[in-house]
LOMAR-895159 format. One record per atom (N, C-alpha, C, O): residue in one letter; x negated, z, y negated. Coordinates in steps of 0.02 Angstrom, whole numbers, plus 50000, padded with zeros to 5 digits. Layout:
<rs>
AXZY...
</rs>
This chain:
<rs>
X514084872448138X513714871448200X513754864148219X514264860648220X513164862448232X513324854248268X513144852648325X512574854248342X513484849748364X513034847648448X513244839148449X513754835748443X512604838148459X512404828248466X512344827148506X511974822248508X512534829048564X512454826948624X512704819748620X513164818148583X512354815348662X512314808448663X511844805648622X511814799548615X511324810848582X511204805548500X510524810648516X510304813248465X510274811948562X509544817148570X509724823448604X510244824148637X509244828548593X509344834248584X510094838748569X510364836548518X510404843648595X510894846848567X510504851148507X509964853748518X510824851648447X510594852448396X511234858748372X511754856948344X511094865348385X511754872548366X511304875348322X510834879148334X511574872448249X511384875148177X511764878048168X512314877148196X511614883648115X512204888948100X511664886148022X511044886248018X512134883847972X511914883147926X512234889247868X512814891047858X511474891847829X511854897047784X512204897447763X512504892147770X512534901347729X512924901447637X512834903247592X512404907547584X513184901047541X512874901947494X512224899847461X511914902647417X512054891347510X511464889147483X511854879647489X512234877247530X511574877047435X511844867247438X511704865647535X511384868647579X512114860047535X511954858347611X511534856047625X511434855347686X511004853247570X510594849147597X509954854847605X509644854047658X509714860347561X509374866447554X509584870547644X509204872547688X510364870447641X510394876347702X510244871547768X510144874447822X510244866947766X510074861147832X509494861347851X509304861147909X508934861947770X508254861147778X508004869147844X507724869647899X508394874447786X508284881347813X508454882147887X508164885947926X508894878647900X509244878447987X508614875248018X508194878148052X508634869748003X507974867548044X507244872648048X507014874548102X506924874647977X506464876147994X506544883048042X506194884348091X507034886748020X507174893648058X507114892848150X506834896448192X507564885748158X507554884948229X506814882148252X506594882648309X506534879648208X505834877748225X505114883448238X504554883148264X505524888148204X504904892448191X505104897548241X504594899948267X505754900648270X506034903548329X506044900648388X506424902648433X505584895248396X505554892448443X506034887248480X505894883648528X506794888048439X507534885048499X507184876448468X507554871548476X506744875948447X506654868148441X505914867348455X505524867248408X505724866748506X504964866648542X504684861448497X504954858448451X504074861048523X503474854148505X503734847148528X503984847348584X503724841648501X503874837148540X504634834348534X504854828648543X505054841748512X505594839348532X505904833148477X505884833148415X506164828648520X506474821748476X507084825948441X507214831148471X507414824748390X507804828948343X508184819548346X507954814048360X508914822648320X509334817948300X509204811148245X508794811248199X509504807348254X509404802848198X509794806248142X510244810348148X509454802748065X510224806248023X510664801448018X511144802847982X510654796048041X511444795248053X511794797448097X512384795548098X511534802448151X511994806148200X512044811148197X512474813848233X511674814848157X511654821948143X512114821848075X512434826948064X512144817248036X512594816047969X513394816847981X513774820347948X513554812248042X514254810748075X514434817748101X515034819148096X514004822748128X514054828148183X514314833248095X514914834648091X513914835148043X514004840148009X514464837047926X514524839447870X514654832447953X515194829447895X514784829847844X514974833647800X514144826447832X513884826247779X513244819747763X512794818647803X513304817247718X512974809647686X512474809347721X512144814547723X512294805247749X511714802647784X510944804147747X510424806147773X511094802347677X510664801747630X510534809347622X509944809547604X510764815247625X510604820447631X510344825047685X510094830547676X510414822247733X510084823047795X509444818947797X508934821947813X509424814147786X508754809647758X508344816247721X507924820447738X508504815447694X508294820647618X507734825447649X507124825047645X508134829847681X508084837247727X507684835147787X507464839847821X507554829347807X507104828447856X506224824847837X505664825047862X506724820547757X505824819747744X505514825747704X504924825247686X505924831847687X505544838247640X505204840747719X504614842247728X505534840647752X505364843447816X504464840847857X503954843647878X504744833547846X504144831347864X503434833047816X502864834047838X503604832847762X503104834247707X502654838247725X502054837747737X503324845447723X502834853947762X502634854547802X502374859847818X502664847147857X502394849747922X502834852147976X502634853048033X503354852947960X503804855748035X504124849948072X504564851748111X504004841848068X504364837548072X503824830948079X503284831248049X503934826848106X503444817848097X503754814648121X504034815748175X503824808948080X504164801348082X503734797748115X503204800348132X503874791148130X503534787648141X504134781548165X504674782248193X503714774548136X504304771148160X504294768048227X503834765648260X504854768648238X505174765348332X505064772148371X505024772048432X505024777848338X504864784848388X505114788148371X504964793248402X505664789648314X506274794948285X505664800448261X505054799848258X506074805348249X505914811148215X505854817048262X506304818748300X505094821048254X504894825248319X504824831148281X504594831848225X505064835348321X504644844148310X503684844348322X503384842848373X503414846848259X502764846648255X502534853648300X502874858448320X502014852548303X501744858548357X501424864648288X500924863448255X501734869248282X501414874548222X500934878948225X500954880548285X500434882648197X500094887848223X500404892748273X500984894648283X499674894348307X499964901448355X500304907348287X500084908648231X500864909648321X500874913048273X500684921448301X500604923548358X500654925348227X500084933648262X500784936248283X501104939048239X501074935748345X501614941648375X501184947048403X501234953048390X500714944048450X500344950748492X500154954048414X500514958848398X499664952148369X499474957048336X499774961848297X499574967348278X500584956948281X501134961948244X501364966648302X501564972448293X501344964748339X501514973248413X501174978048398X501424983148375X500344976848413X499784979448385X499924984648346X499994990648357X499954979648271X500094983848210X500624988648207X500544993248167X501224988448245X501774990648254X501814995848290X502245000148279X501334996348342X501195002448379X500825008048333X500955013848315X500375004148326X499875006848267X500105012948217X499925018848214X500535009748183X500865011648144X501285018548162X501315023148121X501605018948223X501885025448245X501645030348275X501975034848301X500985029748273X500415033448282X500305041048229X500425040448169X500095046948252X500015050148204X499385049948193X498935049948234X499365049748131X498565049748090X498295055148057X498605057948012X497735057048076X497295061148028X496845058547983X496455062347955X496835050947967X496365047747940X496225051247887X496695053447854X495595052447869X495275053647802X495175052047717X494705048047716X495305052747672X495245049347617X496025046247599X496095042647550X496635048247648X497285049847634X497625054447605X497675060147630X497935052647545X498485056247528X499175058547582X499385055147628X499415064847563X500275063947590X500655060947568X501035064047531X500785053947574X501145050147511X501845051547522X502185047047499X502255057047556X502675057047544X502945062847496X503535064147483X502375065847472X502345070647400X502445066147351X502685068947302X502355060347344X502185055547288X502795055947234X503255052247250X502875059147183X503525060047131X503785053247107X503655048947064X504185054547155X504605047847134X505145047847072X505305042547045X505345052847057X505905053347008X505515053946934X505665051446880X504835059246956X504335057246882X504325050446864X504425048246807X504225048146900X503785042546910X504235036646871X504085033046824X504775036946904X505125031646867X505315032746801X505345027846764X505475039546775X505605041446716X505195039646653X505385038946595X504375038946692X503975037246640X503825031346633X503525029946582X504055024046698X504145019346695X504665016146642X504585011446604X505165019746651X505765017546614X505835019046527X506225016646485X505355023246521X505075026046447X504715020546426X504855016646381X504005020746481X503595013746442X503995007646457X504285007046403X504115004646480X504304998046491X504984998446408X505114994846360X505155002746427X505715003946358X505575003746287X505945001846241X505025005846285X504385006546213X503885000746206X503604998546156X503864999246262X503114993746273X503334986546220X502884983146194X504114984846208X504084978146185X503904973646225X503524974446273X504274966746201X504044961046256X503284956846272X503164952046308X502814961246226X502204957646232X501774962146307X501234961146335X502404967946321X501874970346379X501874965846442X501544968046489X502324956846457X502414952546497X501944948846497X501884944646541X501414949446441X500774943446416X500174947546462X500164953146489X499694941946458X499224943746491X498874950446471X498874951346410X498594954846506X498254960846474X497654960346457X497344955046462X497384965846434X496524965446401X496084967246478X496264971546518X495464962746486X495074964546536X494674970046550X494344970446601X494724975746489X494514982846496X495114986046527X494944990046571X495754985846519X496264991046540X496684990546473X496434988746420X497444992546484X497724994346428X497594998946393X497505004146425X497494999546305X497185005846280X497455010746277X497125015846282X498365010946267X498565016346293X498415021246345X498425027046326X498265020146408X497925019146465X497295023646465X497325029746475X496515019146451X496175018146428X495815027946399X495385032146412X496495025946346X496275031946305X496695039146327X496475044146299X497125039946363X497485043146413X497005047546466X497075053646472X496505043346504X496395042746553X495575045246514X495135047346552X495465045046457X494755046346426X494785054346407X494315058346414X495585056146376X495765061946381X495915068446437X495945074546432X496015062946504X496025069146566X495575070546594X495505075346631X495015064346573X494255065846618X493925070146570X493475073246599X493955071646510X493565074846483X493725082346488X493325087046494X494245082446486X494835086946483X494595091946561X494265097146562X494805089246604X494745091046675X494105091346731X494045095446776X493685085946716X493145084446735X492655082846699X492305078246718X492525085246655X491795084646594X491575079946599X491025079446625X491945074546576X491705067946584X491455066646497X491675069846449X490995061846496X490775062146411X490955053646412X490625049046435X491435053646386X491865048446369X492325047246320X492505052246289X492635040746299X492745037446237X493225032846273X493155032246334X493795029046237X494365024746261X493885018346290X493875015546344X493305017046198X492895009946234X492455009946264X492065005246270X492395017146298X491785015246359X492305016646424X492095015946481X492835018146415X493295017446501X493695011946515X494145010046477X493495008346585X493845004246582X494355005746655X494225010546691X494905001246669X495535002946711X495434996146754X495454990446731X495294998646839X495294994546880X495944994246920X496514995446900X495714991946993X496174990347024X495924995647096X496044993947154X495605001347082X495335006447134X494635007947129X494295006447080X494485010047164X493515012647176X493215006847215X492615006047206X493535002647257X493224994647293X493094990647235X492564987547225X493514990747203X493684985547149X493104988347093X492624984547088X493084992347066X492594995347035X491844992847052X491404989747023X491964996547130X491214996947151X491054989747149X490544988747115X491404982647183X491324975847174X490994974247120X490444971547122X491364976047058X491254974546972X490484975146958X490094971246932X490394982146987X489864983646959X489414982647006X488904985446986X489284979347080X488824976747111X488774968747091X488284965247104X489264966847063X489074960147021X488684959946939X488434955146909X488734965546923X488374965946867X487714967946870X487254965346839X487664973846917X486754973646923X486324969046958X485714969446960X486834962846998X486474957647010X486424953746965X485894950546964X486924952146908X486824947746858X486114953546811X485814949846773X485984956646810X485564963046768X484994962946803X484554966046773X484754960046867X484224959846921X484084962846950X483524962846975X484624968046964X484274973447023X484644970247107X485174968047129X483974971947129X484094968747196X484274974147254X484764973247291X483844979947259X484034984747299X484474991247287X484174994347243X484934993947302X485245000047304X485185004947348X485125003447407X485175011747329X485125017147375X485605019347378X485895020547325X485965021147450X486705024847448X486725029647496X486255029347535X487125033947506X487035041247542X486865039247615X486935033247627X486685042647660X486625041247741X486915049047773X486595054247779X487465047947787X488125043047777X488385041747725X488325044347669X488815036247750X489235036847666X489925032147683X490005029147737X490365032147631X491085027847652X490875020447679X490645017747629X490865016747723X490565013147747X490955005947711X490645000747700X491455006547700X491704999347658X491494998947602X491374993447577X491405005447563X490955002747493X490345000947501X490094996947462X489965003647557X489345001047565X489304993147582X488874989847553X489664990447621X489764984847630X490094979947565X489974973947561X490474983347521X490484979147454X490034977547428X489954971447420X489524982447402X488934983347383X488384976547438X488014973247402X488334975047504X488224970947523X488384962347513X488044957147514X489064964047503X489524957847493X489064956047419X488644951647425X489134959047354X488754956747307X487994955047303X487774953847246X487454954647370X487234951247374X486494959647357X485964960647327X486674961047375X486414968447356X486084972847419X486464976447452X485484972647431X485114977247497X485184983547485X484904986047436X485654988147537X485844993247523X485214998847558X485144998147619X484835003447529X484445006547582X484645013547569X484765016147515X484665016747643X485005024847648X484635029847614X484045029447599X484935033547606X484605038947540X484915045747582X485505047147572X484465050547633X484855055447666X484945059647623X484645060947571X485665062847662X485985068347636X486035074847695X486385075047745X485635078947671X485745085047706X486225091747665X486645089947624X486145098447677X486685103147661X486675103647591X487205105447566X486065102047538X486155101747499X486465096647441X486585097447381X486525091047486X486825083647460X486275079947464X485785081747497X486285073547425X485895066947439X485285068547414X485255070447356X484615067947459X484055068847430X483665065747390X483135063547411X483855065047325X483955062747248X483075065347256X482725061247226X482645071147288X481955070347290X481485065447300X480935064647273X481825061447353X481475057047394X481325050047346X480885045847357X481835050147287X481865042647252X481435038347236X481475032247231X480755044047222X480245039947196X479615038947252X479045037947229X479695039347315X479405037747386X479495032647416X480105031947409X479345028947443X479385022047513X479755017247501X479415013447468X480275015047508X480805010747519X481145011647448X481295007147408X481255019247441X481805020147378X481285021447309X481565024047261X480765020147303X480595020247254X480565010547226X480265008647175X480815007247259X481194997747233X481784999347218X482044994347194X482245005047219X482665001947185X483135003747150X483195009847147X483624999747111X483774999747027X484355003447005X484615004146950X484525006247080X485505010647065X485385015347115X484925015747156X485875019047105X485925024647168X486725024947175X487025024247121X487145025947237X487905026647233X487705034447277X487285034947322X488125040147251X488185045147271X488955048747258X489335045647221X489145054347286X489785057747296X489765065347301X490005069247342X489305066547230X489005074247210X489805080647224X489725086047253X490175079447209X490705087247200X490745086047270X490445090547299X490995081647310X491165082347371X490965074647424X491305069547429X490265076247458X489865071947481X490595068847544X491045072447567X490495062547555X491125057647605X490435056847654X489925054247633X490525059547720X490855062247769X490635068147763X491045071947790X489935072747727X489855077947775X490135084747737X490045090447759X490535082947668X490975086747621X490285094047591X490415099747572X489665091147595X489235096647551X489215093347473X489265087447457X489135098547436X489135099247368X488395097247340X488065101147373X487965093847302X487495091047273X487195095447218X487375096047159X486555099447260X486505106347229X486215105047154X486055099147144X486135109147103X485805109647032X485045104047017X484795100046978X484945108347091X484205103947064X484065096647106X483555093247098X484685094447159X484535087147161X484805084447123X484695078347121X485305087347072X485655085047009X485115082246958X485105076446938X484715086746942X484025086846904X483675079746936X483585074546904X483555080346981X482995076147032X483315070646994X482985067046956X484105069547006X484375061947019X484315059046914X484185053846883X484475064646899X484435061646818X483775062246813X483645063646754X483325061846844X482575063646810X482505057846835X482155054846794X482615054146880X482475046846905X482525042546852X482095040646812X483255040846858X483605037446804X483265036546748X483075031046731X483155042546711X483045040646651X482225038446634X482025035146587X481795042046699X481245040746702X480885032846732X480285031346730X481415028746755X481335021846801X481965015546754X481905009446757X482615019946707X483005015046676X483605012746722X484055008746708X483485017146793X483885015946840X484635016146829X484835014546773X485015017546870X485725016646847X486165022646897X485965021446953X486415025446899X486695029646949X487485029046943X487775028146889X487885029847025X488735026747006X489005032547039X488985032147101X489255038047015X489525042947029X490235042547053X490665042647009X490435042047119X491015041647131X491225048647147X490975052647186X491725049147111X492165057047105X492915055747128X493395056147090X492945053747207X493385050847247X493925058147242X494535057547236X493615063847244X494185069247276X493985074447228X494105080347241X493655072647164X493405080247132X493675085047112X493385090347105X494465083947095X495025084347074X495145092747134X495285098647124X495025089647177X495295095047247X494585099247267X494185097447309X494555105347226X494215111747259X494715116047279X495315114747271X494505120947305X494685125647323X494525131847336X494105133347379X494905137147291X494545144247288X494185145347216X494085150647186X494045139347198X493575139647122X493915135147078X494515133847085X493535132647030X493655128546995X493235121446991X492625120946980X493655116747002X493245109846997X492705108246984X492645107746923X492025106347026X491415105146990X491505099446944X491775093946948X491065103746883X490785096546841X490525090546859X490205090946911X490545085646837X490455078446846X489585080146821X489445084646781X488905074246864X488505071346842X488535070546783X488275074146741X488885065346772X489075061046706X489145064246643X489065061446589X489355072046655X489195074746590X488595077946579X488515080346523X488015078646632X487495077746610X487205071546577X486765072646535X487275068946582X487105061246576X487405053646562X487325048746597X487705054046514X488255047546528X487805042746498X488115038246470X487145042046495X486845034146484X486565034146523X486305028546528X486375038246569X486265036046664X486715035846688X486525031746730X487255036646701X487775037146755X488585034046740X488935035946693X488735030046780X489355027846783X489705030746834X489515031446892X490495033146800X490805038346842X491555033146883X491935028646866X491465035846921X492015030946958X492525036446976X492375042146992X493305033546969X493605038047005X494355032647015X494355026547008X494915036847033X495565033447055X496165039247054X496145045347065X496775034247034X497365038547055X497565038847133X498075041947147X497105034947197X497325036347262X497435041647279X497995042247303X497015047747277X497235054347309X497595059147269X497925063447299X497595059147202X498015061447199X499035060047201X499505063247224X498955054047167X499735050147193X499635045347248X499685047447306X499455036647235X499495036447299X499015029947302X498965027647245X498735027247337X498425022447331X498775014147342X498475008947359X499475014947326X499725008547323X499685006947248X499635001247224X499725013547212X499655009147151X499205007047126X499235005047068X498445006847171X497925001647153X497725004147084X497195000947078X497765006947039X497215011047012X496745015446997X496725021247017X496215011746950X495295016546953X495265014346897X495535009446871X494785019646873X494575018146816X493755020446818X493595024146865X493165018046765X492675018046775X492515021946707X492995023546672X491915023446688X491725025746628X490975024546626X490545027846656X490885019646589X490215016446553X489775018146514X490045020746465X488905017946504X488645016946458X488875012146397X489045006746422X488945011746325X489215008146311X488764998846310X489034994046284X488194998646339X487884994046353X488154990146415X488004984446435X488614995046442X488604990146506X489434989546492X489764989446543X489784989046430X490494987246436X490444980846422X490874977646454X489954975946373X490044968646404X489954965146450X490304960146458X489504966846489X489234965146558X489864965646611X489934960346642X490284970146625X491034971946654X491414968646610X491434963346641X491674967946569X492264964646528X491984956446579X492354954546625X491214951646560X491394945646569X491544945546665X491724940446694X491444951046697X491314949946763X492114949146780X492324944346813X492524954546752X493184954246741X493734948046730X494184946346769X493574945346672X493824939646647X493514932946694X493834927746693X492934933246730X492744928146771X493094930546861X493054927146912X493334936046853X493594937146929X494364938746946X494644934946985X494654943246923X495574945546930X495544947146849X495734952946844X495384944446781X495584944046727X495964951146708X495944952646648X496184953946736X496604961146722X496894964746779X497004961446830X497064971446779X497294975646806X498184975646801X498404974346745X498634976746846X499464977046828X499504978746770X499204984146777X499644978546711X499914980446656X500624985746685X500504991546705X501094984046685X501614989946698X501504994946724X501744999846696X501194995646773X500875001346809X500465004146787X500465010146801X499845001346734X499445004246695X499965010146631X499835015846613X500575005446609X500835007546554X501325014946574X501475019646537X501455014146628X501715020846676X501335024346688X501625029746684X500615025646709X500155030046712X500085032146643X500055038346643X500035030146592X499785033546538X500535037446512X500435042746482X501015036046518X501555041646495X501665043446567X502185046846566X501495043046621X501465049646676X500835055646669X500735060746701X500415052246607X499795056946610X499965060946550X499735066546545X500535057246479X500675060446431X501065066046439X500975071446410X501655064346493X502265072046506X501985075146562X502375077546603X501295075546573X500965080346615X501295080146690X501365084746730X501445073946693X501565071946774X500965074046819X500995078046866X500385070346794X499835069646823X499415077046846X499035078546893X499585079246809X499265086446811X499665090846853X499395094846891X500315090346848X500725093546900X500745091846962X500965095147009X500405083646963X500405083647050X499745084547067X499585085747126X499385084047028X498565088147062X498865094547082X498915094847143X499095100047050X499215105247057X499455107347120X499165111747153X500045104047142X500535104347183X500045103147249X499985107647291X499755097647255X499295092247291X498925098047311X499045100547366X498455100547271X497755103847295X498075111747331X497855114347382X498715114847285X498815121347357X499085116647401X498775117547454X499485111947409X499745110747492X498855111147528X498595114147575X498655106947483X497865103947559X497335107747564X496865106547601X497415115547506X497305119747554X497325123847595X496865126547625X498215124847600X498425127047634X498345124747714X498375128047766X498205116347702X498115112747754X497605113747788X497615113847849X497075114747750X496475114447787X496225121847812X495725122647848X496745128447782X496355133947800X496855134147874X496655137347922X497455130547876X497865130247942X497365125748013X497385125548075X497085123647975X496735118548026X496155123948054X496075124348115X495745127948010X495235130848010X495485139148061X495115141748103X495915140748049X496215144048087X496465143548144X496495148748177X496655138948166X496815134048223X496395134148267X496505136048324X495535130648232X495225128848274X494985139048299X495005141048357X494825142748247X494625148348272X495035151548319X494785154748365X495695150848311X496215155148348X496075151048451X495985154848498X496105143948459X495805140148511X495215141748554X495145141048615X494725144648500X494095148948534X493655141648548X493145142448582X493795135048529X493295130248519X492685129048466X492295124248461X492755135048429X492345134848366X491905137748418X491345135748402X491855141548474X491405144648516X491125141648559X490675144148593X491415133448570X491175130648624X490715125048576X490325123148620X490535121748522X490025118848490X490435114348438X490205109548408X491255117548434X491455112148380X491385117448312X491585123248307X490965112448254X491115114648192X491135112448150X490825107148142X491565115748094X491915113048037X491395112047984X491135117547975X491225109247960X490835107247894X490915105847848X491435102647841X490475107147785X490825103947726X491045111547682X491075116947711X491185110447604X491205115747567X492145114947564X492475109747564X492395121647561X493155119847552X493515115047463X493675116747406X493475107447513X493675103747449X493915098347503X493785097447563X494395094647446X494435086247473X495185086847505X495615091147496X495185080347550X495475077747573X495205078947666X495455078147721X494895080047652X494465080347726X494025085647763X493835090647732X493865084847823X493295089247849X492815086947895X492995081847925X492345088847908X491985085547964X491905090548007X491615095847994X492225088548075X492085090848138X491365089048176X491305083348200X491015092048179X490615092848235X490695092948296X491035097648317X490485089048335X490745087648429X490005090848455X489445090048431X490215094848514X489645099348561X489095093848559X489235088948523X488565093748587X487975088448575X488265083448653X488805084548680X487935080148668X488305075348721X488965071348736X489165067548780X489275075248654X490005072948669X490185065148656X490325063448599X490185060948699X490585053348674X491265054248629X491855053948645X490965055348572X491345052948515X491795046748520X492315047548489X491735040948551X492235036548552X492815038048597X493395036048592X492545041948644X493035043648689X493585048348691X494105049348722X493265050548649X493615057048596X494065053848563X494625055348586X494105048948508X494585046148457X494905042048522X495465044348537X494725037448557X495005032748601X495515038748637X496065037548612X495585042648668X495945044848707X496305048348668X496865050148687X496045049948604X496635050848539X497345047948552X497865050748571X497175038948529X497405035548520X497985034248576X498555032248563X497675036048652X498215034048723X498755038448692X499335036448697X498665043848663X499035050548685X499535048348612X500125049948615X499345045548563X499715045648499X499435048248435X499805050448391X498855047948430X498605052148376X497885047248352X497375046448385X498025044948296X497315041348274X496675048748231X496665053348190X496365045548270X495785048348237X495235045148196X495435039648175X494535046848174X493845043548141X493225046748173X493035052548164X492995042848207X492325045348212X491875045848158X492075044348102X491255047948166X490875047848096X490265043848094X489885043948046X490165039748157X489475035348157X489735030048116X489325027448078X490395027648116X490335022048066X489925023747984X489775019447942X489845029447980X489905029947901X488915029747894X488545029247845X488815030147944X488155028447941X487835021547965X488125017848005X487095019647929X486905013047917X486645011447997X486685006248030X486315019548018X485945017948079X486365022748120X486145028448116X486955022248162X487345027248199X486845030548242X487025035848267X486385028948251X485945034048311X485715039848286X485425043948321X485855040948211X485525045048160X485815051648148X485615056948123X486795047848193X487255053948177X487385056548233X487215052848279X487655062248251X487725066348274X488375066948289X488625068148235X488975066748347X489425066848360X489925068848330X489615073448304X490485069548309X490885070148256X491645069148237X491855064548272X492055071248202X492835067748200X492675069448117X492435074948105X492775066248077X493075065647994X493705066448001X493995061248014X494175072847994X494765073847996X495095073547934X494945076647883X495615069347942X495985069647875X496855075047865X497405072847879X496745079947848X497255083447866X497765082747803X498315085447806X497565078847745X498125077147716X498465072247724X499025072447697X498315067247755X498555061447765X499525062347805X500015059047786X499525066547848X500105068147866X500475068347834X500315068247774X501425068747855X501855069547806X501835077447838X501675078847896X502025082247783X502185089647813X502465090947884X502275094747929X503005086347880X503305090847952X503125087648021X503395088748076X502395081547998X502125081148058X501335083848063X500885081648099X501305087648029X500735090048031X500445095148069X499875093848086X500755102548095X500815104448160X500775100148200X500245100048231X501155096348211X501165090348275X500455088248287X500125089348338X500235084748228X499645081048249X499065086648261X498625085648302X499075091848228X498505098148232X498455099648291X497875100548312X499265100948355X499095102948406X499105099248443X499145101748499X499075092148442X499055086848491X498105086848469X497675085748512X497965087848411X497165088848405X496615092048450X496045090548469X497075097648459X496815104548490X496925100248566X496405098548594X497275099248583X497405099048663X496745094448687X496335095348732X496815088448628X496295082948642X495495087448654X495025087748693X495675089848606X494845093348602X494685099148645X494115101648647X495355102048694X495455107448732X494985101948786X494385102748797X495365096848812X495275091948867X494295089648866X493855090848907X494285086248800X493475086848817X493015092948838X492475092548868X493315098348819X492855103548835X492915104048934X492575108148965
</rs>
């Protein structure tokens, strides 16, 4: 500790340990600079008085005050000593914010329970590959995906979801954003200017799809799914892709009947178009068996998108895509010109979590909890007697989600907002549309997103909310 009184400022450093003196001096200062005990302005010691005060070389205090000045927490100047610099505001209100935020219960949509997430698998198959992989798995990776991987991941889609696929037409992203990005940079490099995407639809991919420079125009979806009829009419007969979410439509959870299936490949192949099948939750039916993928009607129209988010978890940031094989150079250079590769280790753990049938055991596990979840929710609302007052459930039993229906007149914001006073985040559903006046009042409930033993909780803090609007 040092105090200079007489020589500036009192200066009470608690300098670390376990770090050189001239390193833990630097750290004392900036710590007190950035906690505020050393304001803007403030004149700081000379180092020859601050040197005398902590029994240590002048020249090292020198040292620690010009690294200081370098970064900015510090300015010299001569005949005016050495000052505390004035630093950015820093985000405290918004870390409160976030912090509140955070202890909130959520129903958000398009969430996993990540506290199902197998952790003891998980590492087992880490500790296998990383153990087998050799030291070249530290080098840079290939910009398709690792082939282990690759070809792993070519075997469960075909396997599980009739996907018509090959190791070198799948490639391994970094999610379904990341994907969808890739490939809105390639049909602009390819010249297509306009895209059609569901009305509604997940509203941040639509906005990726913007970001690449790409006019997105709505393509409605009613009970039968996206009207894949309309393609060759008005607006949507310009343009060169379609993004759709056939097994289980994001928000209004209907299924994409036989013959707009037909409609949508009769486009394609009849215009050269391109169609991007995202199969976000296909994985999760219920009562039946998994619909087939588009894509195995068609895999030189259609690129299939999917991810390990819902079923494990979406921190580990992988997706994988599956290509015409015409369009795997077009993605490889977009790749190598943007994030060059996907994690390698994490790639190399997914493919021996997909070999000892990890992967398959937590779909399994995954899909009875969420539907157990959702027929608890569905019961709920009937047992309440609000299914009688104009709220209803929508959507085919699948997913991650449901869509609530709000009585007609209902302020939907006011609904999630007063969620939020009480402790409970909610989603409205106008975001997911291009023109909100189009939608119809609503909550997108995410009933997996909970951990189990707060899930009652948030269901009947649901009910009360929705008791109160009525």
């Amino acid at each position: 500790m040092a105090d200079t009184a007489g020589t500036g400022v009192n200066l009470d450093l608690d300098l670390p340990e376990g770090l050189g003196r001239r390193a833990g001096l630097e750290t004392a200062l900036r710590d007190a600079i950035r906690g505020g005990r050393l304001a803007p302005g403030t004149r700081i010691p000379s180092s020859r008085a601050l040197a005398h005060q902590l029994a240590m070389s002048r020249g090292t205090v020198a040292a620690a005050y010009a690294q200081l000045v370098e970064e900015g927490y510090l300015s010299a100047a001569q005949g005016s000593g050495t000052v505390v610099e004035r630093l950015p505001d820093r985000p405290s209100a918004v870390s409160a914010v976030n912090a509140a935020e955070r202890d909130l219960l959520s129903l958000r949509p398009g969430v996993p329970d990540v506290t199902r997430f197998p952790v003891t698998a998980w590492l087992r198959s880490s500790r296998k590959a990383l153990t087998s992989a050799g030291p070249r798995v530290f080098d840079y990776g290939h910009p398709l995906g690792v082939p282990a991987l690759r070809e792993a991941i070519s075997d469960y889609l075909g396997r599980t979801r009739g996907v018509d696929t090959t190791p070198d037409t799948t490639v391994i992203t970094s999610g379904t954003i990341h994907s969808t990005f890739v490939l809105g940079s390639v049909l602009r490099r390819r010249g297509t200017r306009r895209v059609a995407v569901e009305e509604p639809m997940w509203s941040l991919q639509r906005d990726v799809l913007a970001t690449c420079g790409l006019e997105v125009v709505p393509l409605p979806v009613d009970s039968h799914g996206a009207r894949t009829d309309l393609l060759a009419s008005g607006d949507l007969g310009q343009v060169g892709a379609v993004v759709v979410t056939p097994a289980h439509q994001f928000p209004t959870g209907v299924i994409m009947s036989a013959s707009r299936r037909r409609h949508l490949l009769g486009w394609a192949t009849s215009t050269g178009g391109i169609v991007l099948e995202d199969d976000y939750d296909g994985e999760f039916r219920f009562g039946r068996s998994p619909l087939g993928t588009v894509q195995g009607l068609g895999p030189n129209q259609v690129i299939y998108l999917g991810s390990a988010s819902k079923a494990l978890a979406p921190a580990l940031r992988l997706g994988w895509m599956v290509l015409p094989p015409e369009w795997v150079p077009d993605v490889q250079a977009v790749r190598v010109a943007t994030d060059l590769h996907t994690d390698v280790l994490t790639q190399l753990t997914l493919a021996e979590f997909l070999a000892s049938d990890g992967y398959d055991a937590a779909v399994r596990s995954a899909r009875l909890a969420y539907q157990r979840r959702r027929a608890t929710l569905t019961s709920a609302l009937q047992d309440s007697g609000l299914s009688r007052r104009g709220f209803v459930l929508e959507g085919r039993p699948a997913g991650l989600h449901v869509l609530l229906t709000l009585p007609a007149g209902t302020d939907e914001r006011a609904v999630y907002e007063r969620a939020r006073a009480e402790g409970l985040r909610l989603w409205g559903v106008r975001s997911s549309y291009l023109d909100p006046d189009n939608a119809r009042p609503g909550l997108v409930i995410g009933y997996a997103a909970p951990a189990e033993r707060d899930y009652r909780r948030a269901l009947d803090l649901l009910l009360r909310i929705l008791e109160q609007v009525c």
